[in-house]
TORPASE-333256 format. One record per residue: residue in three letters; chain; x, y, z of N, C-alpha, C in turn. Coordinates in steps of 0.2 Angstrom, whole numbers, plus 5000, padded with zeros to 4 digits. Layout:
REM residues N
<site 'ALA','A',<X,Y,Z>,<X,Y,Z>,<X,Y,Z>>
...
***
This chain:
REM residues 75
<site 'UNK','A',<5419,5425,5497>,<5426,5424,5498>,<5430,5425,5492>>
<site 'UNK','A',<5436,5432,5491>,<5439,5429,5486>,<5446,5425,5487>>
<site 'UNK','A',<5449,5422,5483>,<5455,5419,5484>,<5461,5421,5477>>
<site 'UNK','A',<5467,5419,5481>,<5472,5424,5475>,<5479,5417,5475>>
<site 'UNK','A',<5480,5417,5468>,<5485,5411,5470>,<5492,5417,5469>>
<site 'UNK','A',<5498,5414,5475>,<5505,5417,5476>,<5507,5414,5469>>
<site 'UNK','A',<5511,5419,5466>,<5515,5421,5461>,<5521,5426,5460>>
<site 'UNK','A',<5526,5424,5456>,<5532,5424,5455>,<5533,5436,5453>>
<site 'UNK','A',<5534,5437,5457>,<5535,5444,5456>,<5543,5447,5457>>
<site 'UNK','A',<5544,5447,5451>,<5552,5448,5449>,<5557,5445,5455>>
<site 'UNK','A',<5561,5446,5459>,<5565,5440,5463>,<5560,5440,5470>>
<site 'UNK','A',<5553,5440,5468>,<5548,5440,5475>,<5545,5438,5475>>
<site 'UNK','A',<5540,5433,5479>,<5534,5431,5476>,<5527,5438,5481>>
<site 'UNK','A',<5520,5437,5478>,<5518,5439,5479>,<5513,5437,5477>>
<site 'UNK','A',<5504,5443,5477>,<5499,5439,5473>,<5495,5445,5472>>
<site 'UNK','A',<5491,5446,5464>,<5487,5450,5461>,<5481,5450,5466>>
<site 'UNK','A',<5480,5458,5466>,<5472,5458,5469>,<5469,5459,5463>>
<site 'UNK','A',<5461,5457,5462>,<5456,5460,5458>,<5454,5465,5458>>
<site 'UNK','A',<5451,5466,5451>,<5447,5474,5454>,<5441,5471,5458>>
<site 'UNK','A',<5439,5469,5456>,<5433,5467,5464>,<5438,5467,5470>>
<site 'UNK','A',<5443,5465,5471>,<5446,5463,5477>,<5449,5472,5478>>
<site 'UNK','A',<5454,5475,5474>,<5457,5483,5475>,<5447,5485,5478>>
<site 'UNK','A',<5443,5485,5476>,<5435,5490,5475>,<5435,5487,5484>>
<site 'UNK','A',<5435,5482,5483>,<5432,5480,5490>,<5437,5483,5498>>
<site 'UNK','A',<5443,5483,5497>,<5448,5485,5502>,<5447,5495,5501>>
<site 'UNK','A',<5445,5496,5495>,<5445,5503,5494>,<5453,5505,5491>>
<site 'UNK','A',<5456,5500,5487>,<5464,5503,5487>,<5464,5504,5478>>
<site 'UNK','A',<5470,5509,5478>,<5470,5509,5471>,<5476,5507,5469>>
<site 'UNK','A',<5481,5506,5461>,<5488,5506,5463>,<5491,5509,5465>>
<site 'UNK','A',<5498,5506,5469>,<5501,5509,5473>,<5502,5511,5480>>
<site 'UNK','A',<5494,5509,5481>,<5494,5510,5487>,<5497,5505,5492>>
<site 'UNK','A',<5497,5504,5500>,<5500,5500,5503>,<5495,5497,5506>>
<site 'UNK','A',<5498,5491,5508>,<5490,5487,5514>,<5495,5482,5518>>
<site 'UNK','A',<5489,5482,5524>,<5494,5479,5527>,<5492,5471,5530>>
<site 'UNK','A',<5496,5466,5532>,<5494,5459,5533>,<5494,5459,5542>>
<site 'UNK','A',<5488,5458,5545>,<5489,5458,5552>,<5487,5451,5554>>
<site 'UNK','A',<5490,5449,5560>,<5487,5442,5563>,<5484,5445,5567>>
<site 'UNK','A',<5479,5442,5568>,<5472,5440,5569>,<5473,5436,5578>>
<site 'UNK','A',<5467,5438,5582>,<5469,5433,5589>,<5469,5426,5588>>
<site 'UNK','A',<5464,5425,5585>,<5463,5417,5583>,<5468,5413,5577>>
<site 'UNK','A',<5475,5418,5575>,<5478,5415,5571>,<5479,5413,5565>>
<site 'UNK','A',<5472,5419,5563>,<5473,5420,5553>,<5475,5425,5553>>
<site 'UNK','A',<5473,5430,5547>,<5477,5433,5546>,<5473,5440,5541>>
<site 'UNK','A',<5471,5445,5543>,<5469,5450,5540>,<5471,5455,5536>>
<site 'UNK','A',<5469,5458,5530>,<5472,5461,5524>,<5468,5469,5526>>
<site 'UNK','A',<5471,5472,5527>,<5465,5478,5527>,<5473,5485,5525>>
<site 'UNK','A',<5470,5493,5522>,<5473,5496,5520>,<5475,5500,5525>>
<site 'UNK','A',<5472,5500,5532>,<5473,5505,5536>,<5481,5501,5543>>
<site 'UNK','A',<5483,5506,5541>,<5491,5503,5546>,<5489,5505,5556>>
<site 'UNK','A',<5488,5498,5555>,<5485,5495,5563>,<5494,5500,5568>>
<site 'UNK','A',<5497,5502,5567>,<5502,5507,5570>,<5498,5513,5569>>
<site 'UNK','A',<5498,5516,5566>,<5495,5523,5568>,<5488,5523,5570>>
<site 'UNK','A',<5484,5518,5571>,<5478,5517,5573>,<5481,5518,5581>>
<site 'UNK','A',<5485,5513,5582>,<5488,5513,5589>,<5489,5521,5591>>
<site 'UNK','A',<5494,5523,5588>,<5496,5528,5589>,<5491,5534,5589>>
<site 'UNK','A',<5486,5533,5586>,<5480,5538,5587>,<5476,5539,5592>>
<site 'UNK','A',<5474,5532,5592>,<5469,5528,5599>,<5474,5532,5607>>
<site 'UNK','A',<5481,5533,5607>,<5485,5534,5614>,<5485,5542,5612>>
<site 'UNK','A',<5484,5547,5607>,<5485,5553,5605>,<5477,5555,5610>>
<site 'UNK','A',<5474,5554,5607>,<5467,5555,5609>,<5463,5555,5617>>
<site 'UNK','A',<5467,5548,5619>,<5468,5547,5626>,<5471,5552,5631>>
<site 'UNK','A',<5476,5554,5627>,<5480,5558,5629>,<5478,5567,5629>>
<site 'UNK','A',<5474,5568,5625>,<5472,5574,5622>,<5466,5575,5628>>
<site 'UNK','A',<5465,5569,5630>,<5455,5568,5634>,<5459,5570,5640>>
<site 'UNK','A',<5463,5566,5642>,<5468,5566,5650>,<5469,5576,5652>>
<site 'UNK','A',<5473,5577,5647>,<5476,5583,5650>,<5473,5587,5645>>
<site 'UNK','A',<5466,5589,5644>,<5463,5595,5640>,<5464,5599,5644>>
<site 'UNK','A',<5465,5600,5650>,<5467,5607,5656>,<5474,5609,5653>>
<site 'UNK','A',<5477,5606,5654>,<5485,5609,5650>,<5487,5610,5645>>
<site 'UNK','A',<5482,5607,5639>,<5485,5609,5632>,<5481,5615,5632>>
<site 'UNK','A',<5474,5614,5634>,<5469,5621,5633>,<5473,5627,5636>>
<site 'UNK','A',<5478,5627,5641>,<5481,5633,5645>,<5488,5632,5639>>
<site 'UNK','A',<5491,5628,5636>,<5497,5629,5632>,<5496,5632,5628>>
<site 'UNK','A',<5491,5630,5624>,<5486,5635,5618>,<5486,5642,5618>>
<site 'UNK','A',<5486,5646,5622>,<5484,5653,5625>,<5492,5656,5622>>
***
């Protein structure tokens, strides 16, 4: 488990990752990450934006449903 103590980031607070911690998430600077809750009420840090996930997961659904009609749009 690592742990990060909140810290004063110019009028914000925020909190340093490690490079163990950036190696582990796969991020490098600058990049973004996002803070999701969790069912049972914590709280998970992960890089990939739980909204586009959605968004893809209803695109693909979508793509499976009507492959007759996009494959005739196609043409």
């Amino acid at each position: 488990m690592l742990s990060f103590k909140v810290t004063t980031v110019g009028a914000s607070a925020g909190f340093i990752l490690t490079k163990e911690a950036m190696s582990r998430l796969g991020v490098k600077k600058g990049d973004t990450v996002y803070l999701t809750e969790t069912p049972d009420g914590g709280y998970r840090l992960t890089p990939y934006d739980p909204d586009f996930a959605r968004q893809m997961a209803l695109a693909e659904e979508i793509m499976h449903d009507d492959r007759e009609i996009l494959r005739v749009l196609a043409k």
